[in-house]
C-alpha positions in Angstrom: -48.5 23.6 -3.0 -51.0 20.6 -2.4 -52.6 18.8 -5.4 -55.7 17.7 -5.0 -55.5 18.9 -1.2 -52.7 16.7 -0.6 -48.9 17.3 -0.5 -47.1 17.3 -2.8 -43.1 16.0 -3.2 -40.2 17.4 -5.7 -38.6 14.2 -7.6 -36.1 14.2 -10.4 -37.6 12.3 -13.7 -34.4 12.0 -15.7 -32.7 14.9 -14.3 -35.6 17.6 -14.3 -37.7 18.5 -11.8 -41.3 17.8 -11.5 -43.9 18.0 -8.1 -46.3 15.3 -7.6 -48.3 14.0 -4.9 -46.7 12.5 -2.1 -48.3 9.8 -1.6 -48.3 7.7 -5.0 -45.8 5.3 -6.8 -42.9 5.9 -9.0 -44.6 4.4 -11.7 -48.0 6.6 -11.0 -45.5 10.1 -10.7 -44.3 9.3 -14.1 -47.8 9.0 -15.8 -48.9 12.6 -13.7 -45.7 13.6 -15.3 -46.7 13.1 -18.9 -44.1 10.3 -19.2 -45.6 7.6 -21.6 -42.7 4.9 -21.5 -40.3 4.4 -19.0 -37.6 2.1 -21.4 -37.6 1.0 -25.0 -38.0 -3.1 -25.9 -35.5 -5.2 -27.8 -36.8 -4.5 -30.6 -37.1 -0.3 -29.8 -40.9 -0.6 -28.5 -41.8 1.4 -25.6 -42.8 0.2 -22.5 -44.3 1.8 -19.4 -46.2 0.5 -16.1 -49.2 -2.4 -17.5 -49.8 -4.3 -14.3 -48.8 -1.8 -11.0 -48.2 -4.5 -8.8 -44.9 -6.1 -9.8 -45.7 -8.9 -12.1 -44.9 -8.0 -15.9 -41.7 -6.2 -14.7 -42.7 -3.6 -17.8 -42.1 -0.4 -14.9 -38.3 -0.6 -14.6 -36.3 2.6 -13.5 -33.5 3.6 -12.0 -33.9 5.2 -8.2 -31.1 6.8 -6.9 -28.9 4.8 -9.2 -30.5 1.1 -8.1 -33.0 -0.6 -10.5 -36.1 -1.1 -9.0 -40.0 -1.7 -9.7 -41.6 1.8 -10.1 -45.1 0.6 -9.1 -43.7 -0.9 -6.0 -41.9 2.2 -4.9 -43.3 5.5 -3.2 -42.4 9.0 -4.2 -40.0 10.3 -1.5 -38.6 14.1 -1.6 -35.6 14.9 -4.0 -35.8 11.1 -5.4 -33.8 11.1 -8.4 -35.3 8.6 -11.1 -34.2 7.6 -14.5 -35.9 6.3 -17.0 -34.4 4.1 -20.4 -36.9 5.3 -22.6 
């Protein structure tokens, strides 16, 4: 079903499933999500996406078992992402 008449993807946020729109970041599925932090701090803060294009590195996941930069990454189909937090 389209969202906001556009299409819309399945993706796997820490093993459950949640349909967002196709054509956004990682970083931007978890906040439509509801997801507030994507990993915890050394000293057990949370932290989630600030910047969106790379630089404060605060947006870390896992994708399909690699660590990459959620704001840099597009949503794809089935993507399985994990989140520290």
């Amino acid at each position: 079903m389209p969202i906001d008449g556009r299409d819309d993807v399945r993706v796997f946020i820490d093993g459950v499933e949640v349909r967002v729109p196709a054509d956004i970041s990682v970083a931007a599925a978890l906040r439509h999500a509801g997801c507030e932090s994507t990993r915890r701090a050394f000293d057990g803060s949370a932290r989630a996406a600030f910047c969106g294009m790379g630089v404060c590195f605060e947006c870390r996941v896992r994708i399909g078992g690699v660590e990459r930069l959620g704001c840099l990454v597009r949503v794809s189909d089935d993507m399985d992402i994990r989140c520290d937090a």
